[in-house]
MITIKE-940578 format. One record per residue (C-alpha): residue in three letters; x, y, z. Coordinates in steps of 0.1 Angstrom, whole numbers, plus 5000, padded with zeros to 4 digits. Layout:
// residues N
AlaXYZ;...
This chain:
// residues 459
Unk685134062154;Unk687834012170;Unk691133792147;Unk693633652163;Unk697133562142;Unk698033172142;Unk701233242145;Unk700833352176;Unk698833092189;Unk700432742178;Unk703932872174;Unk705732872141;Unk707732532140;Unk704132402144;Unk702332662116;Unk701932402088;Unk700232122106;Unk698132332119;Unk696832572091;Unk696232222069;Unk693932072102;Unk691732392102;Unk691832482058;Unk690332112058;Unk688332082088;Unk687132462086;Unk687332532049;Unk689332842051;Unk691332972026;Unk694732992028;Unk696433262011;Unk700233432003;Unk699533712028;Unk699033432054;Unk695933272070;Unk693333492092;Unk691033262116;Unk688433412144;Unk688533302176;Unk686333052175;Unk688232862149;Unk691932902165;Unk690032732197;Unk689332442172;Unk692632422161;Unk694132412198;Unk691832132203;Unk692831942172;Unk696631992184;Unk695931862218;Unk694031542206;Unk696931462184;Unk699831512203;Unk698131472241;Unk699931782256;Unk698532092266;Unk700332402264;Unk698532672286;Unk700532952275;Unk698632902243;Unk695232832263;Unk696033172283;Unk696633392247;Unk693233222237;Unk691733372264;Unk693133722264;Unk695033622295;Unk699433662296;Unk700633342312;Unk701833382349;Unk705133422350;Unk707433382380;Unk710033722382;Unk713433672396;Unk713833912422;Unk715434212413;Unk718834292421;Unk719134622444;Unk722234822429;Unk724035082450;Unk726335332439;Unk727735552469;Unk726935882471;Unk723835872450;Unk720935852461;Unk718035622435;Unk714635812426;Unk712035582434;Unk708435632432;Unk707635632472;Unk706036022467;Unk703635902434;Unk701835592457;Unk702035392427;Unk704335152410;Unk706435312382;Unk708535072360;Unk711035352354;Unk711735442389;Unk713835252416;Unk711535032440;Unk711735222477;Unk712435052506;Unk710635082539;Unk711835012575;Unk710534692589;Unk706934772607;Unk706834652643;Unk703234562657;Unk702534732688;Unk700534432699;Unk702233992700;Unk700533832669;Unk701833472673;Unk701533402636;Unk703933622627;Unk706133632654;Unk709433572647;Unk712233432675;Unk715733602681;Unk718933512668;Unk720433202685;Unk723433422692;Unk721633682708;Unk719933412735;Unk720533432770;Unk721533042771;Unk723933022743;Unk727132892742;Unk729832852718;Unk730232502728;Unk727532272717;Unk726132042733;Unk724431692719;Unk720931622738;Unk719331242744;Unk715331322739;Unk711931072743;Unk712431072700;Unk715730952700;Unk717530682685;Unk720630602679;Unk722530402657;Unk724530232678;Unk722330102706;Unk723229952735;Unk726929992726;Unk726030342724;Unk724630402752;Unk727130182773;Unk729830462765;Unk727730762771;Unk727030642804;Unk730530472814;Unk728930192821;Unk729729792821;Unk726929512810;Unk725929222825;Unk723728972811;Unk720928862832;Unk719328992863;Unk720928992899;Unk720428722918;Unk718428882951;Unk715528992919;Unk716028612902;Unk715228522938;Unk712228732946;Unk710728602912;Unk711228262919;Unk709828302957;Unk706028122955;Unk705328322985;Unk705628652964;Unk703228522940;Unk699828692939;Unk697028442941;Unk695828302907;Unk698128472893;Unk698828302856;Unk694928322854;Unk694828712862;Unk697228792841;Unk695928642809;Unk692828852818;Unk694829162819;Unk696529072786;Unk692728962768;Unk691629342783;Unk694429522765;Unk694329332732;Unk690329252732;Unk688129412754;Unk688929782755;Unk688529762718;Unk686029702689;Unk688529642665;Unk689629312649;Unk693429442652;Unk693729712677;Unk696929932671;Unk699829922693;Unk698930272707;Unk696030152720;Unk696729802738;Unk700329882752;Unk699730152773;Unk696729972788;Unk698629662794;Unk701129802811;Unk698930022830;Unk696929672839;Unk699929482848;Unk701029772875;Unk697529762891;Unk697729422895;Unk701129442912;Unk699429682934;Unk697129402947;Unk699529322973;Unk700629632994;Unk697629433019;Unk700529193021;Unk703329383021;Unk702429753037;Unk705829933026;Unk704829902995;Unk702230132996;Unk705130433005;Unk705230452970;Unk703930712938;Unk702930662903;Unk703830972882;Unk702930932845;Unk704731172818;Unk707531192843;Unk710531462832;Unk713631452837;Unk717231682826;Unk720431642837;Unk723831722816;Unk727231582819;Unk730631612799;Unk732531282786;Unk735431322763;Unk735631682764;Unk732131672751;Unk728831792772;Unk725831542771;Unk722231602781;Unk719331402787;Unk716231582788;Unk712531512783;Unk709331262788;Unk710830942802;Unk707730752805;Unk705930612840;Unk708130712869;Unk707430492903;Unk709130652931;Unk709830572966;Unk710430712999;Unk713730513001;Unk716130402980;Unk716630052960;Unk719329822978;Unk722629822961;Unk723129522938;Unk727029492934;Unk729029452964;Unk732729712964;Unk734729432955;Unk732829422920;Unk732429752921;Unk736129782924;Unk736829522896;Unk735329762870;Unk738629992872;Unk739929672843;Unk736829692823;Unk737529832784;Unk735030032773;Unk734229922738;Unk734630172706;Unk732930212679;Unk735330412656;Unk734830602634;Unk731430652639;Unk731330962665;Unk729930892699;Unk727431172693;Unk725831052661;Unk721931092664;Unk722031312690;Unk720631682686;Unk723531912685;Unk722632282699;Unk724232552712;Unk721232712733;Unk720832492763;Unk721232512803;Unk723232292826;Unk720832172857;Unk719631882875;Unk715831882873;Unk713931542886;Unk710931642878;Unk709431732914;Unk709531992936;Unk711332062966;Unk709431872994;Unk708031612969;Unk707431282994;Unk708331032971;Unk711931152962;Unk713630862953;Unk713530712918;Unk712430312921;Unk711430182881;Unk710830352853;Unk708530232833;Unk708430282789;Unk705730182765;Unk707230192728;Unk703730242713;Unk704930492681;Unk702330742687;Unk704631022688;Unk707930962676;Unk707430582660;Unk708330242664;Unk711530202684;Unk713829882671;Unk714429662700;Unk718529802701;Unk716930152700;Unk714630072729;Unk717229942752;Unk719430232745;Unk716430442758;Unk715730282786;Unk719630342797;Unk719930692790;Unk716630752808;Unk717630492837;Unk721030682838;Unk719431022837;Unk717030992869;Unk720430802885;Unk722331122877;Unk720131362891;Unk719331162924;Unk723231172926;Unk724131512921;Unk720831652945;Unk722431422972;Unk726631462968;Unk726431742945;Unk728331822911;Unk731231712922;Unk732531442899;Unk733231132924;Unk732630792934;Unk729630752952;Unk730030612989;Unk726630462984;Unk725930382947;Unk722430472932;Unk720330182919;Unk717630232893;Unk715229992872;Unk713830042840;Unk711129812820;Unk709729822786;Unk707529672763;Unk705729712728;Unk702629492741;Unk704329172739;Unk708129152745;Unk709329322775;Unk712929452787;Unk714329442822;Unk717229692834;Unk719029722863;Unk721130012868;Unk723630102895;Unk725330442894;Unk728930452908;Unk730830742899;Unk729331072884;Unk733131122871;Unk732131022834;Unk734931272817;Unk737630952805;Unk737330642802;Unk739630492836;Unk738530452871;Unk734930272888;Unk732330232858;Unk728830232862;Unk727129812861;Unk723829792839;Unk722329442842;Unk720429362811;Unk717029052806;Unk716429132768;Unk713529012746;Unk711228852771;Unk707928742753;Unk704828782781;Unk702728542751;Unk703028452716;Unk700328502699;Unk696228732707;Unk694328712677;Unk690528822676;Unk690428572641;Unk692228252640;Unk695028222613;Unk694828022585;Unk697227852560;Unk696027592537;Unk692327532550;Unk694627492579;Unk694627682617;Unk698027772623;Unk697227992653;Unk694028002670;Unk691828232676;Unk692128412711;Unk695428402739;Unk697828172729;Unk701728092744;Unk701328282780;Unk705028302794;Unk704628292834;Unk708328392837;Unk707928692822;Unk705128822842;Unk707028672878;Unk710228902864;Unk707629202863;Unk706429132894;Unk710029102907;Unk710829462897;Unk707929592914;Unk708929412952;Unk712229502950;Unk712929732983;Unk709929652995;Unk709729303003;Unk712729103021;Unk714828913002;Unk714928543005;Unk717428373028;Unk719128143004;Unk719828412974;Unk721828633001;Unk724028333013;
């Protein structure tokens, strides 16, 4: 039969407790020359120790067994001495403990396994570059914002919309017919229709709003023909790089829903303004670095890619449109969002503006006016852009304008269950606290070089 020592097995600072729990509980003897137990009966003792102190110790468990515990070995330390050469047991097959370990040259695969494929050096790339350069993705967000963003792109803010857009939302003859009662359907669609669920998720019911609301602007190139010289490109991309303090920038990836034109968008500010923007200050943010949250890399390739090939009939960038539904990258904060829409807005601007004048930095002749809207199924952002220069490098000369509508709620409240509070119904059950406005501004965005301006807003 096979004895096992106690010693061994609970440990000597532990011997005493133990051998009384098994002389009483077992009735062996315990004698001078020490105590013998079976197996059996050292397994009884383990179990005794465990109840009472509630720990387990497996290296005990694995000497129970038979079984060495597994121990994790540092790795060995290779020692070289020149000029001799170590014995190592390459020539017996087998591993000897008294004989060096061999090393073999790395095996190459004659064939590409993907799962253990493993890239080059970033040095030894054909696009590196000792400089870095900080890159603007779809996942980023920054910690300034806004503020942020108005630097990158040397660019001014104005609050509000420009008048000729205020003016085409407030025109009644622009309005499509039953239009408040069209656009709550749209809204109950996205948040209760295309779903079974009591509380759809954002990524559900924003894309398909948005997606609703552009279909219905579409209801009126009947009305208005030169609206139908237009394209809808979803998952549009876009890269374009620029320096700015000495740095270079890049804005590259998914921007969202691209609508594009055959023509360009009307420019918003007149020279004189445009001129005026030489005494604008361009607000700081020291010390925080102008590149924080950005991806800093040094394997990257300066171009101007829109997105479309050469001959692509809608060329001209018109609004871009952005659903924060946090599938991908998560929830953008409202700052965060706006800052993305800029960067983006800026972005397709750029490009347009170096295919057309080339990368010359300069002042445009003709600025370059982009839109961009946004919305996490409820409140929605409006931005107007207009590019003036492409010479971002300091801070002095023309700026870029950026006309900002922030926080616009398109309704309040779309429940599937009312709310209650105190046996009372705070918010009911169904749409509640449509915003007109919000949808007319929409609306706005989406005539805008396609429909005439009104008469009064350009005196």
């Amino acid at each position: 039969m096979l004895f096992v020592l106690l010693e061994i097995l609970l440990g000597i600072e532990e011997v005493e407790i133990s051998m009384m729990c098994a002389a009483v509980l077992l009735g062996v003897n315990i004698s001078e020359s020490g105590l013998i137990v079976t197996q059996a009966a050292a397994s009884q003792c383990l179990r005794l120790h465990w109840a009472a102190t509630g720990l387990r110790s497996f290296s005990r468990t694995h000497a129970c067994a038979g079984r060495n515990p597994a121990t994790h070995r540092e790795a060995e330390k290779v020692v070289e001495i020149p000029g001799l050469q170590p014995i190592t047991y390459v020539d017996k097959m087998h591993f000897v403990p008294w004989l060096a370990k061999p090393t073999f040259p790395k095996w190459k695969r004659d064939w590409h396994d993907p799962h253990h494929y493993k890239g080059p050096k970033y040095e030894e790339m054909e696009l590196y570059k000792e400089k870095p350069c900080y890159i603007f993705n779809q996942k980023t967000k920054i910690l300034e914002g806004v503020k942020q963003a108005l630097w990158l792109t040397k660019s001014k803010l104005i609050k509000g919309l420009p008048e000729h857009i205020v003016a085409l939302a407030e025109d009644p003859a622009n309005q499509i017919e039953n239009q408040d009662a069209r656009v709550q359907q749209a809204i109950q669609h996205a948040r209760f229709w295309d779903t079974r669920d009591i509380r759809p998720k954002r990524e559900r019911f924003c894309p398909v709003l948005m997606r609703d609301l552009i279909h219905l602007c579409g209801t009126l190139h009947t009305r208005h023909p030169s609206l139908s010289q237009r394209g809808l490109a979803e998952n549009g991309r876009v890269a374009v790089s620029w320096s700015r303090d000495a740095e270079n920038f890049q804005v590259r990836g998914l921007c969202g829903t691209l609508l594009s034109s055959t023509s360009r968008l009307p420019v918003a500010a007149e020279k004189v303004e445009v001129l005026d923007t030489h005494k604008h200050t361009l607000e700081s943010f020291s010390p925080i670095s102008p590149a924080i949250d950005l991806q800093c890399t040094h394997v990257y390739e300066i171009k101007a890619d829109s997105g479309f090939r050469d001959g692509y009939p809608f060329p001209h960038a018109h609004t871009l449109y952005i659903t924060d539904s946090g599938v991908l990258h998560g929830k953008f904060k409202s700052e965060q969002l706006r800052a993305k829409m800029i960067m983006f807005a800026f972005a397709n601007a750029l490009v347009r503006a170096k295919l057309t004048y080339g990368d010359q930095p300069q002042v445009l002749e003709e600025p370059i006016v982009m839109q961009a809207v946004a919305t996490n199924g409820r409140i929605f952002q409006f931005i107007v852009l207009q590019l003036n220069t492409t010479d971002l490098a300091s801070d002095d000369g023309v700026k870029n304008i950026i006309w900002m509508d922030q926080d616009q709620l398109l309704y309040d409240y779309a429940k599937c269950l009312p709310l209650i509070k105190k046996k009372v119904i705070t918010v009911p059950a169904g749409l509640s606290g449509y915003k007109p406005d919000t949808f007319k501004k929409f609306l706005a965005f989406y005539l805008h070089g396609g429909v005439s301006v009104p008469l009064e807003s350009q005196g």
